[in-house]
C-alpha angles and dihedrals in degrees: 000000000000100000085044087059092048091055090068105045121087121285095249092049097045091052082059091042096052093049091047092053097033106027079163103063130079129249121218128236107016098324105135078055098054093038089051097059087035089063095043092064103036120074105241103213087053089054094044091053101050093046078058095049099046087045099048099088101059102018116075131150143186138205115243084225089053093059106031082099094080103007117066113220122189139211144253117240108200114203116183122200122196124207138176117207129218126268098253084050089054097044088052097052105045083046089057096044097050089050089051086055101058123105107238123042127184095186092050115071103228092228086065100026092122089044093053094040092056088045094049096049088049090045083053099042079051115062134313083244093062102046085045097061081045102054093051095044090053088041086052093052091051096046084054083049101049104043093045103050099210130164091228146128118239094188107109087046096053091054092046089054099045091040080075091064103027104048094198096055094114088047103041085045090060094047091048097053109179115177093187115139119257105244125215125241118266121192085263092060095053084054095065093033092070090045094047092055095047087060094038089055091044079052099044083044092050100046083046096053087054100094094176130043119212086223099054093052084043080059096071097045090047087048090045085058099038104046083043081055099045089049085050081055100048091235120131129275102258137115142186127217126198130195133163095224132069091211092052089060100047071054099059097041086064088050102048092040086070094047132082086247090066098105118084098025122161132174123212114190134143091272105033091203104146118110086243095078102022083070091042095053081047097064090042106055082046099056089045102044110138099019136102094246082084102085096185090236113102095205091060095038102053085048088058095048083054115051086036082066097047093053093042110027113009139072112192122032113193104214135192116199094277073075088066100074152041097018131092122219102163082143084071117074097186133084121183112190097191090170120032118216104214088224108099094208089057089056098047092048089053091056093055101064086076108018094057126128102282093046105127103199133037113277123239116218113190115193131182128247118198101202096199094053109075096184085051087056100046088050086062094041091053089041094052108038103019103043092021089218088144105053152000122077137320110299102015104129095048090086092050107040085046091063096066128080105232134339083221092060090057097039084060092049095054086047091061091047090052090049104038101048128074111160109063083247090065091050092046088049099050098044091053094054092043080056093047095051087055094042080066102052096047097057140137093260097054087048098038090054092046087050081051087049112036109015112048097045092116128009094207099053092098086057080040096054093040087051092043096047094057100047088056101055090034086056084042094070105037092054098049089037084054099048090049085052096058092044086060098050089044096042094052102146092006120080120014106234113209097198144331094302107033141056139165127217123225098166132031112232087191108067095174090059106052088144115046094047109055124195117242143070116347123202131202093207095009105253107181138037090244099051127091116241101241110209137155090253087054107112093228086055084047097055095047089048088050091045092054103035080055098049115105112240114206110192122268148155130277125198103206112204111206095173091065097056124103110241139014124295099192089177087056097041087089096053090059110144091357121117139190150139124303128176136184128222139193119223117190116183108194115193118162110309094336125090141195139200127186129167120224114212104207115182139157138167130240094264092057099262110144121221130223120244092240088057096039086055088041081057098056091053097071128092110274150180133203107251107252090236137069122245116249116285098254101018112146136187116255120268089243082078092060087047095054092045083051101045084049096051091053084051098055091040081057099051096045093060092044083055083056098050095048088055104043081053091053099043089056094045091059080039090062097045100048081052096050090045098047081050098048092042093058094030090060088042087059098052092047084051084044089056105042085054087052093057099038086056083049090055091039087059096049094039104117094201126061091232090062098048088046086059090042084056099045087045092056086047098058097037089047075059107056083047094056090044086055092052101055085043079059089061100038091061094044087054085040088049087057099046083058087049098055090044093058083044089061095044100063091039083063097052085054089062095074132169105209111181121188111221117184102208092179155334131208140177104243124204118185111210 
């Protein structure tokens, strides 16, 4: 929102803003130099003050501690599981990882040679069947190279085959842009090529040879004290567990099938091939045919069958990183990150599939720990103390992760740790400086100016936000507790309703639309995965509120029973066996493309009292009857009801222009900012060129050779032209500032140039018993 905001202001005042928000981040093309003396001429609390002002209508934040109150907000449970892994483990790894570090590379195209680095070493942190897979793919490639002799860039074909194994390998390859040149192969490259794939094929034979991984064994004893954890807990018993290879995760669905954990299993990836799931869509398309919960499109379907299984059926789902993103499982309580993405963003993103607002119980997040590798180790260290991705409350790690500049940024520089350093000193060194440099980013002051910015607009939001809360929710209610109620009037005979918030259709009032309107269970809120979500937007719920809205309404008299409602209608209590007259009216407003409605509630008793709106609707929400007998034939409502329709409709009228007014005020406040601004910001821009002419002719002056008083010259005159070019884009903004002007100017004119239009929907005689 902020940088948005910044956008649209004018170039001068963004540079200041910038540099307020993100004193950390740096400002192309001079800038630091510009915003420093910026800020040594402007007084900063004015500034402060007005950035607080201009911000304080759409930027608004509350504390976690100031709503817990009402929102509950649950924690973050870290488990931690060590492993050791095998020797063989250990000697493939450490093979793998000294090839990655050499300086020339055959199997790895020099424009992506960062991007497949990174891939390789996850592929390697995640499991020996994953780089395996790898390591042929890339010998094969180079086989196809070498034997060819093309010129050629295999590039594009090496990400399409690991992107098999490392799922977020697109997005990670737009993130990792290289633009180096692709290079052709010398003799001497051939040379290394045959070598290179003579150690890429004894890798790709030793991780091969490794049948079990010490990680995958460390899984089910992870699973065995979380699950124990979530039952302590009372959550459910469901995990899920997240990888960054495709392969990694065929490997753990052996491992879990001969497990007590094998029931219940279901995989999540970007294809969703397996049949698995192919078996588990199928149901689901068949259980939901006909109804609206089929949206047409397979991607989102299949999603939906998914994650439906997994709620209902399943107890483990296995999840690539297309599992990141887009679902909710707030029923599960229990995040595996078997393999951990050094980008702090990815993980939370991963979290918060789970530990999101509606989760119920606290969310365990299990990690693991190699305890051979010690930059392994100081990752974790740095993810989880430094960025508190793995505990605390909801919401802890926002501020935080929002202080740095990009998770990409630190997952390259990992990467380069990774790839850089080779003696365990080297490691300990560059990680320590990697800790000190955030240390530096997340610090007090960064917190302390968001908190300036974004915290302390307003001292009463956290009484707003409780107010507001209620009412909608308040709102919430009436109006869903109305609709059902009209269902229920509309669906008499026609659909058996089993309490206040369900109903199931046996017959479709709507025969033209068969297929839109589905027979069956209907939810508000939807409860249960068979039931049809029943909204106002639902077309069923359109076509009652049209059929009603169209009925026509004679008028008639209701008998109110106020001793058969539930609560207590102070307002009413002094109408009590009093009757009258009461009518309802429909008031559009039309003003360009914008429309109103507004009822207007008009009432009065026999003995000429007029009734307030709030009590008249207040009326209308107690048990009735229609009266056995019919009105009078002629009877007719009191002209005082006319008066107060009349005397509504002038009100409305007048606060509809005062709304106007407010906001033409306010849009030519923010007209006139954005316009001082625009004018400080040149004007200053033309002082600083002022000075810096004053200073070439100086030099000029001074200069001893002709050739340097000619450049002095030349100098003055293009700098005498970019003056001149500020100052008519001086004038130009002030002539832009005007046409905007003039366009506000026609907009509310032509809110002024209204169509209102009086509609009586219906009248009744009234008796309050």
């Amino acid at each position: 929102v902020l940088r948005r905001l910044a956008l649209r202001s004018s170039k001068s005042n963004r540079q200041n803003l910038v540099f307020v928000i993100d004193r950390h981040r740096k400002i192309p093309d001079g800038g630091w130099r510009r915003v420093s003396k910026l800020q040594a001429n402007l007084n900063q609390e004015q500034v402060f003050q007005t950035l607080k002002a201009r911000l304080k209508p759409v930027c608004h934040r509350t504390l976690r501690r100031q709503v817990t109150a009402y929102i509950p907000y649950t924690k973050r449970l870290p488990l931690v599981e060590e492993f050791t892994p095998e020797e063989s483990e250990d000697r493939l790894y450490q093979l793998v990882s000294e090839y990655l570090q050499r300086d020339n590379l055959q199997a790895l195209p020099v424009s992506q040679r960062s991007l497949m680095t990174l891939v390789l070493r996850k592929l390697l942190a995640s499991s020996t069947f994953a780089i395996a897979g790898a390591l042929t793919s890339i010998s094969n490639r180079l086989k196809t190279k070498l034997h060819k002799q093309p010129a050629l860039d295999v590039a594009a074909s090496l990400e399409d085959e690991l992107d098999q194994d490392y799922e977020a390998l697109d997005e990670t390859a737009e993130e990792w842009a290289d633009d180096d040149p692709v290079k052709l192969l010398t003799e001497a490259d051939r040379r290394a090529l045959e070598q290179e794939i003579a150690d890429l094929d004894a890798f790709a034979q030793l991780a091969a040879s490794i049948e079990h991984n010490a990680k995958g064994k460390a899984l089910l004893k992870a699973l065995d004290i979380a699950f124990a954890k979530a039952q302590e807990i009372g959550a459910a018993q469901k995990a899920i567990i997240f990888t960054e290879s495709r392969r990694t995760q065929s490997y753990l669905l052996r491992v879990l099938a001969d497990s007590p954990f094998r029931d219940g299993i279901v995989l999540f990836n970007g294809s969703n091939t397996d049949d698995g799931s192919k078996l588990i869509y199928s149901q689901w398309l068949e259980r939901h045919q006909g109804s609206d919960r089929i949206t047409g499109s397979r991607t989102a379907d299949m999603r939906s069958a998914l994650v439906d299984y997994f709620r209902e059926q399943g107890r483990i789902m296995i999840a690539t990183e297309a599992g990141a993103e887009g679902i909710n499982l707030q029923f599960c309580s229990l995040v595996v990150n078997y393999d951990l993405p050094w980008n702090p963003q990815r993980i939370e993103q991963r979290i918060g599939r789970c530990h999101r607002y509606g989760q119920k119980h606290d969310v365990v997040v299990v990690n693991f720990l190699n305890r051979k590798n010690a930059a392994d180790q100081r990752v974790f260290e740095l993810l989880s103390e430094k960025f508190q991705l793995f505990e605390g409350v909801f919401g802890a790690s926002d501020e935080v992760l929002g202080a740095i500049e990009s998770g990409v940024d630190f997952e390259k520089r990992i990467a380069a740790i990774y790839q850089n350093s080779r003696k365990p000193d080297e490691i300990a060194s560059a990680f320590n400086q990697l800790q000190l440099e955030l240390s530096l980013e997340i610090n007090e002051s960064m917190t302390r100016t968001r908190q300036q910015l974004l915290e302390n607009f307003d001292d009463e939001v956290r009484e707003k936000l409780k107010v507001r809360d209620e009412a909608s929710r308040a709102y919430l209610n009436r109006y869903e507790r109305l609709l059902m109620q009209l269902t229920r009037h509309e669906l008499d005979g026609q659909a058996e309703f089993l309490g206040d918030a369900s109903f199931r259709l046996a017959a479709n009032p709507f025969p033209d639309q068969a297929g839109a309107i589905p027979l069956g269970l209907y939810e508000l809120p939807r409860r249960s995965g068979e039931a049809h979500l029943y909204r106002l937007n639902h077309p069923l719920a359109e076509r009652i509120v049209a059929q009603a809205k169209g009925r026509e309404l004679p008028p008639a008299e209701i008998q109110f029973d106020y001793g058969q409602h539930d609560g207590k209608v102070t307002t009413l209590e002094p109408f009590i066996g009093k009757a009258g007259w009461l009518g309802l009216s429909l008031f559009s407003v039309e003003s360009l493309d914008q429309a109103e409605d507004h009822l207007i509630f008009s009432a009065i008793t026999d003995d000429g009292t007029s009734l307030d709106e709030e009590v008249a609707q207040r009326l209308l929400t107690l048990p009735c009857a229609s009266a056995p007998h019919p009105l009078p034939e002629g009877a007719k409502v009191d002209s005082a009801l006319d008066t107060f329709t009349q005397c509504r409709q002038t009100a409305i009228q007048r606060d509809i222009s005062e709304r106007n007014a407010r906001l033409f005020e306010t849009e030519a406040d923010k007209l006139d900012g954005w316009a001082d601004d625009l004018k400080m910001g040149l004007e200053r821009e033309i002082k600083e060129i002022d000075r810096q002419i004053k200073e070439t002719r100086r030099a000029a002056t001074t200069a001893l050779t002709l050739e340097e008083k000619l450049a002095g010259q030349k100098q003055i005159k293009t700098l005498e032209a970019q003056r001149n070019q500020k100052r008519r884009s001086l004038f130009d903004a002030q002539d832009q500032v005007d046409r905007q002007r003039e366009e506000l100017i026609a907009v509310i004119e032509g809110k002024l140039v209204q169509t209102r239009t009086m509609q009586p929907l219906f009248m009744l005689r009234w008796v309050l018993l």
